[in-house]
FIKOLZA-1660 file (N, C-alpha, C; in steps of 0.1 Angstrom, whole numbers, plus 5000, padded with zeros to 4 digits):
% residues 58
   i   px   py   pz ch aa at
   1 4874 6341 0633  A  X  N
   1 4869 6354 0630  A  X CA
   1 4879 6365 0633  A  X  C
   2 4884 6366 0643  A  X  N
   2 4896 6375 0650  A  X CA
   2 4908 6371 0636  A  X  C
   3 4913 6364 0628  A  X  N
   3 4923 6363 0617  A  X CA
   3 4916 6371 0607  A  X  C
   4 4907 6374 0601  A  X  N
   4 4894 6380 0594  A  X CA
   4 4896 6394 0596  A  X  C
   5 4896 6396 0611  A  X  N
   5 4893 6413 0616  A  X CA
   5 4905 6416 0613  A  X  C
   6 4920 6411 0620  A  X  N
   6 4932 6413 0620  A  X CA
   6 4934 6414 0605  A  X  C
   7 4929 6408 0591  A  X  N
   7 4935 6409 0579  A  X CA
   7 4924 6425 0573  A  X  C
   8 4918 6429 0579  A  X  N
   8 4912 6436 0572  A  X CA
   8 4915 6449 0579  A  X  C
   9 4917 6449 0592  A  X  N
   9 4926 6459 0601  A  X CA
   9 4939 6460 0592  A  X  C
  10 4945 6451 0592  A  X  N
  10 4961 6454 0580  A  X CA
  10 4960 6460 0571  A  X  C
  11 4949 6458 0565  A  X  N
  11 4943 6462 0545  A  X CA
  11 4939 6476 0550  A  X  C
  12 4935 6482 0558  A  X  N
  12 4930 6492 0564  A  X CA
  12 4940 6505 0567  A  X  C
  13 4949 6498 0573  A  X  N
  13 4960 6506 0582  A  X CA
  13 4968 6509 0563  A  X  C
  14 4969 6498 0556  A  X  N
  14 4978 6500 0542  A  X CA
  14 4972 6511 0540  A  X  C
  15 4960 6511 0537  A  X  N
  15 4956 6526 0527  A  X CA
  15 4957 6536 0534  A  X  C
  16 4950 6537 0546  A  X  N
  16 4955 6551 0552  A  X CA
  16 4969 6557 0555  A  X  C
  17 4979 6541 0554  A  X  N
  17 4993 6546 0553  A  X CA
  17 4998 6556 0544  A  X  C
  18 4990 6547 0531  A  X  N
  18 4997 6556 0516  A  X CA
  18 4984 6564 0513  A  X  C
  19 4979 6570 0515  A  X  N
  19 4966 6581 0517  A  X CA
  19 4977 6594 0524  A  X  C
  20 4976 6607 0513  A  X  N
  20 4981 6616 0519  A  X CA
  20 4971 6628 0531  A  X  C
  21 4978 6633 0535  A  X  N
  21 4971 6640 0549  A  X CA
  21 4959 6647 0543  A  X  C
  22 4959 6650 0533  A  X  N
  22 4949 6659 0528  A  X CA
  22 4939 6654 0525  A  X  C
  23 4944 6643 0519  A  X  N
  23 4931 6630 0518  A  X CA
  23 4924 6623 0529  A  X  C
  24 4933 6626 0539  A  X  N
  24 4930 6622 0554  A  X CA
  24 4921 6628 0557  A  X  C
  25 4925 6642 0558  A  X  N
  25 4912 6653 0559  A  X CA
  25 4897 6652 0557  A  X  C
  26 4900 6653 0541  A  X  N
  26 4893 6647 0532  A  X CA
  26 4880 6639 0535  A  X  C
  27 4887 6631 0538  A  X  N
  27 4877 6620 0540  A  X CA
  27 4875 6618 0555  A  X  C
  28 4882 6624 0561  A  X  N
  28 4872 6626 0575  A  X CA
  28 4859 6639 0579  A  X  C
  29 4863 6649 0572  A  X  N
  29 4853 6657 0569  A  X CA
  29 4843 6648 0565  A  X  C
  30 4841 6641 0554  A  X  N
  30 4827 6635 0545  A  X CA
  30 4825 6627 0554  A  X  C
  31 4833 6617 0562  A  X  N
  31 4825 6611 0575  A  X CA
  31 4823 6614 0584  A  X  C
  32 4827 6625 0591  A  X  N
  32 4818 6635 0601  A  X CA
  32 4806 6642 0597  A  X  C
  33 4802 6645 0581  A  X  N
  33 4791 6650 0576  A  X CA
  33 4780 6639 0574  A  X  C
  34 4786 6628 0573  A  X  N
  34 4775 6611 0574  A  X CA
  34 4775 6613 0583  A  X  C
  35 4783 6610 0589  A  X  N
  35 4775 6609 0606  A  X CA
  35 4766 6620 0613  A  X  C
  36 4767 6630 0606  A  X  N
  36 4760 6644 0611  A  X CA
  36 4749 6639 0605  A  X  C
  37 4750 6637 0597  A  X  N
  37 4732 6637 0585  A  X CA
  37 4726 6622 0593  A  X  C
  38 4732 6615 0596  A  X  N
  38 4723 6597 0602  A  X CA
  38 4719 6599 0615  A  X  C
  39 4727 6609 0621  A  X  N
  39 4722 6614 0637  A  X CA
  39 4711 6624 0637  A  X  C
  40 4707 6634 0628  A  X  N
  40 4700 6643 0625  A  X CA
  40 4690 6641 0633  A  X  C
  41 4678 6632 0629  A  X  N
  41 4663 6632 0636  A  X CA
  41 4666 6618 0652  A  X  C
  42 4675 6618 0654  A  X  N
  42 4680 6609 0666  A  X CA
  42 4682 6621 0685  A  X  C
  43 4672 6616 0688  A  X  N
  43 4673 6625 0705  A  X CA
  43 4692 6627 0709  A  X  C
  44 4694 6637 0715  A  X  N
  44 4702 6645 0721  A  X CA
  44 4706 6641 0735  A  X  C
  45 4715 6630 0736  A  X  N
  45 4716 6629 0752  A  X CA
  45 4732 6631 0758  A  X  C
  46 4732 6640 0750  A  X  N
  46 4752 6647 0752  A  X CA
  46 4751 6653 0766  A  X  C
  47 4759 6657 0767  A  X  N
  47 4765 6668 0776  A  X CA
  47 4759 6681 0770  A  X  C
  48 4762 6690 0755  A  X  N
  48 4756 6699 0753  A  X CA
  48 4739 6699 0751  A  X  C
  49 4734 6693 0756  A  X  N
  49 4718 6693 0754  A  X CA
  49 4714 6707 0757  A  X  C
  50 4703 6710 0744  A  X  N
  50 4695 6720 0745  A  X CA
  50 4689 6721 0764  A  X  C
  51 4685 6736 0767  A  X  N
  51 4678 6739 0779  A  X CA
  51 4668 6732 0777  A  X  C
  52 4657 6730 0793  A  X  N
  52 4649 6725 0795  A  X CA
  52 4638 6739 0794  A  X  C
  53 4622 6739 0794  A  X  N
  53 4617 6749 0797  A  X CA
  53 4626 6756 0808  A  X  C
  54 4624 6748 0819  A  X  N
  54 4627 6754 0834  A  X CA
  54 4640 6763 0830  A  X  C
  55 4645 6757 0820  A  X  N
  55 4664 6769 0821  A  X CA
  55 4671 6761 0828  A  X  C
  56 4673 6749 0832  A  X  N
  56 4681 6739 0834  A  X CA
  56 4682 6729 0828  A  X  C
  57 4694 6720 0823  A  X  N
  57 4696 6712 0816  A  X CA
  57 4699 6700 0822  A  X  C
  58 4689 6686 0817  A  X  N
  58 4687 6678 0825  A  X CA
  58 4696 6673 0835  A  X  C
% end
């Protein structure tokens, strides 16, 4: 399975090689926005977490 990962890690690294920076961008933007949208209704247990009533953050 590890020869599988390693060939598809390579196939991977190829396109982002010849992918120019803007496309880089690009497409990290739209996957930061999926991932913004699939986290949406998912609890908050960052470091920036909303206040508590009390005005302290857990």
């Amino acid at each position: 399975m590890i020869k599988q990962d390693t060939k598809a890690t390579k196939k991977q690294d190829e396109i982002f090689r010849k992918m120019s920076a803007d496309k880089k961008l690009e497409l990290g933007s739209k996957l930061w926005l999926l991932a913004k949208e699939l986290t949406k209704d998912k609890p908050n247990h960052g470091i920036n977490r909303p206040e508590t009533i009390a005005g302290k953050s857990r």
